[in-house]
C-alpha positions, 0 to 999 in steps of 0.5 A, spaced: 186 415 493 189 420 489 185 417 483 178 417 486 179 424 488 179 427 481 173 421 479 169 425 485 172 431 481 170 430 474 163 427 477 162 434 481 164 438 475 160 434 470 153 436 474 155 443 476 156 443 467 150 440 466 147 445 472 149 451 469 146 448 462 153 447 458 151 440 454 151 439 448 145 437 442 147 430 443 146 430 451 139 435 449 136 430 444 138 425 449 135 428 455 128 429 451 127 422 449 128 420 455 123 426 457 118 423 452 119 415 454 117 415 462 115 419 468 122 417 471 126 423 467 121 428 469 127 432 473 130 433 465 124 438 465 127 444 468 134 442 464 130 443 458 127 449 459 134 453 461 135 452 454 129 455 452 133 463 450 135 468 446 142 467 450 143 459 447 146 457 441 139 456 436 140 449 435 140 448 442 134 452 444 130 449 437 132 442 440 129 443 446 123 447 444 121 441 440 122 436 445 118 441 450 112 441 445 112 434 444 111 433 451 106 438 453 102 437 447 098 431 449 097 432 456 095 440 456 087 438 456 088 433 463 093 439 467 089 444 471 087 450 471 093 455 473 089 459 477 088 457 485 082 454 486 079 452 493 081 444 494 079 440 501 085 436 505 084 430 501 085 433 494 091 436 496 094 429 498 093 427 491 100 425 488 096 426 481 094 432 483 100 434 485 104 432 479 099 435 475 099 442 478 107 442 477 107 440 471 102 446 470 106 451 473 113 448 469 108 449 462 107 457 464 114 458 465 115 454 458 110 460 455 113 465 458 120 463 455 117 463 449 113 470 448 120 473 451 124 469 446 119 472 441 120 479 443 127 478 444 132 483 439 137 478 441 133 471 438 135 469 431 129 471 426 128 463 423 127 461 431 122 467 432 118 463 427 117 456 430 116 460 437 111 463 434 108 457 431 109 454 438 105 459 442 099 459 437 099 452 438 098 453 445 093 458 444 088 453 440 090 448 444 091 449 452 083 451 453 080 445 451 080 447 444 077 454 445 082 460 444 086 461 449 085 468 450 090 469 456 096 467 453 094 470 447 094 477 451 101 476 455 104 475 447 101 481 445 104 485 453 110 483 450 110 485 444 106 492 446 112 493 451 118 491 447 123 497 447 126 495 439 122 494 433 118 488 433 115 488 426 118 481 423 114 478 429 107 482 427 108 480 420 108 474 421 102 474 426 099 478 419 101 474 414 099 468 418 094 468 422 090 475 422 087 472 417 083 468 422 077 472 425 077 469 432 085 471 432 083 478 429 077 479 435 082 477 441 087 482 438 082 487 438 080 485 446 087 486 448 089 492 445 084 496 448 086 493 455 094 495 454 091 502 451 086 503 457 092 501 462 097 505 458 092 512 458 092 511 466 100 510 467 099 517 463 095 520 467 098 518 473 105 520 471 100 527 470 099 528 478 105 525 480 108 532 481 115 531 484 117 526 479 124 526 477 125 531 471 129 524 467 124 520 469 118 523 467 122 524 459 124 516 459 117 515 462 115 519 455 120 516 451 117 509 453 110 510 452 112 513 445 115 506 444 109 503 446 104 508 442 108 506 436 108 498 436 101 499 438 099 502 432 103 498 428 099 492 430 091 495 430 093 498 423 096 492 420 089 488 421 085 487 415 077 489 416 072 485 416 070 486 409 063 483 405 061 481 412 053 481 411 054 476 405 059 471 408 056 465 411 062 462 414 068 465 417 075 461 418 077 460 425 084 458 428 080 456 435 075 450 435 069 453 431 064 452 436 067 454 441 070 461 438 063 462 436 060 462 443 066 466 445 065 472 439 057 471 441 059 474 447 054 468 451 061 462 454 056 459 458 052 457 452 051 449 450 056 447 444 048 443 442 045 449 442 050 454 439 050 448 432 043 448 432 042 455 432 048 456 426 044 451 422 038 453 423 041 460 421 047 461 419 047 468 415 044 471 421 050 467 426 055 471 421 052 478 421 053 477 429 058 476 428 060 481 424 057 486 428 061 484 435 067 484 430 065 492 428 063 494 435 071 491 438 074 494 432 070 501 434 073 500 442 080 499 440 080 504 435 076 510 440 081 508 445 088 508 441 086 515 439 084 518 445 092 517 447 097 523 447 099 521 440 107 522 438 107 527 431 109 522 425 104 516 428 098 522 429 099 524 422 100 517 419 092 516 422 090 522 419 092 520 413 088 513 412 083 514 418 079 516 412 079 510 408 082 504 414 077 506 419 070 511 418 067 505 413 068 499 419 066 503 425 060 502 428 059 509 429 063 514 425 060 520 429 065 518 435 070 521 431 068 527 430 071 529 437 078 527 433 077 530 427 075 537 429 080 538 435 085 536 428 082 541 424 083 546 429 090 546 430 092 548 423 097 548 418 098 541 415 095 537 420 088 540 418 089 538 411 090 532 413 084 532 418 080 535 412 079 528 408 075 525 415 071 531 417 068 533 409 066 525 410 063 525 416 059 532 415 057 529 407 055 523 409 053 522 416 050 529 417 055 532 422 055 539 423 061 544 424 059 551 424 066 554 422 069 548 417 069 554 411 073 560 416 078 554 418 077 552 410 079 559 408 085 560 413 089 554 410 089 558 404 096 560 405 102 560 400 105 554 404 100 548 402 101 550 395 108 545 397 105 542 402 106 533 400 099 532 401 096 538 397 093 534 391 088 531 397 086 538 398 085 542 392 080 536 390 077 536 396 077 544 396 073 544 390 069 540 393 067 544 399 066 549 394 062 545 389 054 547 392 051 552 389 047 554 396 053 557 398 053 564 400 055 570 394 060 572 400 064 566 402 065 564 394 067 571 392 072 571 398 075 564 396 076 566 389 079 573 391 084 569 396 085 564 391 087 570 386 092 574 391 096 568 392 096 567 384 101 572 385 106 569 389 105 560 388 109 557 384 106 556 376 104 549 377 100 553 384 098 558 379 094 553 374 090 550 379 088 557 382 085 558 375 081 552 375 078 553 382 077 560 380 074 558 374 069 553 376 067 558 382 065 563 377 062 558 372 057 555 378 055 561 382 053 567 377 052 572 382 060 573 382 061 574 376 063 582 377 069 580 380 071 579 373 070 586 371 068 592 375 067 598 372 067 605 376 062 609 376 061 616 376 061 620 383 055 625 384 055 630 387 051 627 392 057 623 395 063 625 400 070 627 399 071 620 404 067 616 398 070 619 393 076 618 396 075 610 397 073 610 389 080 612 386 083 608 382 088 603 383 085 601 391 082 595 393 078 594 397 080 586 399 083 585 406 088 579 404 091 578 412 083 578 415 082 570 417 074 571 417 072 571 409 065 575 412 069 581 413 075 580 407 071 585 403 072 581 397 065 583 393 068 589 393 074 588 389 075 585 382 080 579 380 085 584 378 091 579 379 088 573 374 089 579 368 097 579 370 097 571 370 096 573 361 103 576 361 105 570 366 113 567 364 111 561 364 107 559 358 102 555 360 099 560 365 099 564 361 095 560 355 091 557 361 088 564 363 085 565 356 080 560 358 077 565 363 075 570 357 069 566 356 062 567 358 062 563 364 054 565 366 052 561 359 054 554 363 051 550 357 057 552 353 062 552 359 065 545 363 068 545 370 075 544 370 078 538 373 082 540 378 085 533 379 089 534 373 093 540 376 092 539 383 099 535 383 102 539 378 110 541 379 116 544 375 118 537 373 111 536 369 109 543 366 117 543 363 115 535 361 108 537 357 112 543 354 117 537 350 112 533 349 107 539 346 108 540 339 109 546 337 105 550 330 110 555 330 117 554 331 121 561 333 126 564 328 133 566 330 132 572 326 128 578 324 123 576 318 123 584 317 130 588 317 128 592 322 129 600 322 130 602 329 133 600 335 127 599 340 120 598 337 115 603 339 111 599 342 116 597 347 117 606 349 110 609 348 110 616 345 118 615 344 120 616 337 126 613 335 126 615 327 132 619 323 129 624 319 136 628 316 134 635 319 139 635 325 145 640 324 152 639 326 156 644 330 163 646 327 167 641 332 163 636 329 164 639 321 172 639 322 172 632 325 168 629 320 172 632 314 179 630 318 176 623 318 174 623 311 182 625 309 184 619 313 180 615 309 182 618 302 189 616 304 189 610 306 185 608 300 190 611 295 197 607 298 192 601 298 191 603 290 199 604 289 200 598 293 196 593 288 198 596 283 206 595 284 
């Protein structure tokens, strides 16, 4: 009795063993065969899709990845759909049916284990890779060939919703499959829905005023979260470039079928759409293209109308420009964006500059204050600032039509001068430039280089005369409006200091400005590109690599007669003409030294004699 007691026992505990999913890669591989040979095992179904974890041992869950795809690929097209759908009695008692819709329920559960394998932080990264394959897979295959765009999408949720870096995953997602153009559409479709799902928690979250204090900042650190992976998936598709003249477009999904989806027309015959793209397949391409730039437009508007944390604010900032304006299908819609930016200040409003001075140059924006706000960034900071090379050519730039008014140039080349004063040198050669090129393209200003006083009549009052006195300038350096700056009656007085500047390529670089600059047929504009990202290190390496004509002596070449120069003390004299007279103390003094010295020469006498 005893003896048959411990068999039930080892026979409870190998299937409570089996239950809980402790088998080994022998038992699993033996489970998917006998998965894949006969309907009799499909019990060994749910046994199989436990191992598919972060938690399992990698070999396991790859052993019962593989069997699990292997089993489902072949029948996908003959499942049902997942969504419940109006049957009558008689289909409900079909044992096919029935099948077929659990099997179907068990491919979901199966799907939904991959994508959280994916997003899991505790998922081997060789793993994440085959599970990856695995969903792309089904996303070509489970909607009869065309792209399954629910799976794809509930990837991505995952992705967006993941609380630790994803980046391995959507590398991959790039390097592997962005580069199909029904991929990159459907991804464009899916970001805009988790923006737009994301900006209605926020504004919910906003009305909810008795929230808890911790919740609402674990609220904002979660969608902080979010808002970062959400950038770093739309920032990493590549844009469709050279759309008008390609003919054909790779696609990861069936070609017709993903075509019909991109058309925007599902419904249409698979027999129409190949007769149309035979017919004429660079207009089916410039379609396509154009819904491409019109999805791209959607996620990007949505994605910045989120309240962006500062470091992905400025990141966008920085490649808007370049990344976005050129792909949209209507620039313009930034302009709401880019002023917002412009207006803050400060280093967000340089980098905001690039975009805006492009939309204003070349899709007819107007912004009445652009040269007020332009004016206000010129402060001693942004001669520091990381992105300062940008600006000074993009300041050039806004500074470069001649029909700029005689007061706004006037007021920008006295401000530029001011902080002459006070910036770096490598600061200070790029002002030279940008003040030379001002003078040397509008003439009218060129009284600020040298402004004489004119003489009082008796006309004129005490407070006039007053306001005509050397020494006072008429600039105000801390009005931020470039109207009321006064800077027409001023003069560049600081550019004269710059001749006596320490460092010796300022002051050489200022010479340049001794020319006649109303003569433009003899004068060229400077190019502040080669001095807009100057700094210490670059001027002391042109100084060692300048060669010198004249090499400075470490003595006089003259034998000097005085102390100090009379140039250095103007109306000093420091010659001696042997008039003084010497009072009697002094007398006495100079005879007892010179005993001294009479003594002292004759024992060294006697002793050189001895």
């Amino acid at each position: 009795m005893a003896s048959i007691a411990s068999k039930n026992a080892k026979k409870k505990s190998k299937s409570k063993s089996k239950s809980k999913g402790r088998l080994s890669l022998s038992e699993l591989k033996t489970l998917g065969h006998q998965l894949l040979s006969s309907r009799a095992h499909i019990n060994n179904l749910p046994i199989l899709l436990s191992h598919v974890s972060p938690t399992s041992p990698p070999p396991h869950a790859l052993e019962s990845l593989l069997s699990l795809h292997s089993f489902f690929a072949p029948i996908l097209s003959d499942l049902p759909s997942s969504k419940p759908s109006s049957t009558n009695h008689h289909e409900d008692d079909d044992p096919e049916l029935i099948y077929n819709t659990w099997v179907r329920s068990k491919f979901d559960i199966f799907v939904n284990s991959l994508i959280d394998f994916a997003a899991s932080p505790l998922a081997d990264e060789t793993l994440k890779e085959v599970v990856l394959d695995t969903i792309m897979e089904f996303v070509k295959v489970a909607n009869g060939g065309r792209f399954h765009s629910a799976i794809y999408h509930r990837l991505l949720h995952a992705i967006v919703h993941s609380t630790v870096p994803v980046n391995f995953v959507v590398d991959l997602l790039v390097s592997k499959y962005f580069k199909y153009i029904d991929v990159c559409y459907f991804t464009y479709i899916s970001l805009e829905k988790l923006v737009r799902t994301l900006e209605e928690k926020d504004i919910s979250d906003d009305g909810d005023v008795n929230a808890d204090s911790n919740d609402e900042s674990h609220s904002k650190s979660s969608s902080e979260i979010f808002i970062h992976n959400i950038h770093y998936v739309i920032s990493h598709i590549p844009p469709l470039e050279g759309s008008d003249e390609k003919s054909d477009f790779e696609m990861w999904g069936r070609s017709g079928g993903d075509s019909k989806e991109l058309s925007g027309n599902p419904k249409a015959e698979d027999k129409q759409l190949h007769t149309e793209k035979d017919k004429n397949n660079v207009l089916s391409a410039a379609k396509i293209a154009k819904k491409m730039k019109l999805k791209f437009t959607k996620a990007w508007i949505s994605f910045l109308r989120l309240q962006l944390p500062l470091d992905v604010y400025k990141e966008v900032l920085v490649t808007l420009h370049q990344v976005v304006i050129p792909y949209l299908s209507n620039p313009i819609m930034l302009c709401d964006f880019l002023t917002r930016s412009y207006d803050i200040g400060g280093v967000v409003s340089v980098m905001a500059l690039s975009s805006l001075f492009i939309l204003m140059t070349q899709y007819g924006l107007e912004y009445p204050n652009f040269y007020e706000k332009l004016y206000a960034l010129l402060v001693p900071s942004i001669f520091m600032a990381k992105h300062r090379a940008k600006f000074f050519q993009l300041l050039d730039s806004c500074l470069k039509s001649t029909l700029l008014p005689a007061y706004l140039a006037a007021a920008f080349a006295k401000k530029l001068s001011r902080l002459s004063l006070s910036v770096p040198a490598s600061g200070a050669l790029v002002i030279i430039a940008l003040i030379h090129n001002l003078l040397r393209r509008h003439p009218s200003i060129n009284c600020l280089v040298h402004r004489e006083v004119q003489e009082e009549t008796a006309k004129e009052t005490d407070a006039d005369m007053s306001s005509r006195k050397l020494g006072i300038d008429h600039f105000d350096n801390e009005e931020s409006n470039p109207i009321k700056s006064k800077a027409m009656k001023s003069s560049l007085w600081e550019i004269d200091t710059l001749r006596h500047h320490y460092c010796p390529p300022v002051s050489r670089f200022v010479l340049s400005l001794e020319n006649d600059l109303t003569v433009r047929a003899k004068t060229t504009e400077m190019t502040v590109q080669d001095f807009s990202s100057g700094s210490y290190a670059t001027i002391f390496g042109d100084e060692i690599r300048r060669r010198v004509k004249q090499v400075p002596l470490a003595f006089y070449k003259a034998t000097p007669t005085s102390l100090f120069s009379e140039y250095d003390f103007p109306g000093w004299t420091f010659k001696h003409d042997g008039k003084e007279t010497i009072d009697g103390n002094d007398e006495k003094e100079i005879t007892n030294i010179s005993d001294e010295c009479d003594n002292s020469s004759a024992k060294r006498q006697r002793v050189e004699s001895s």
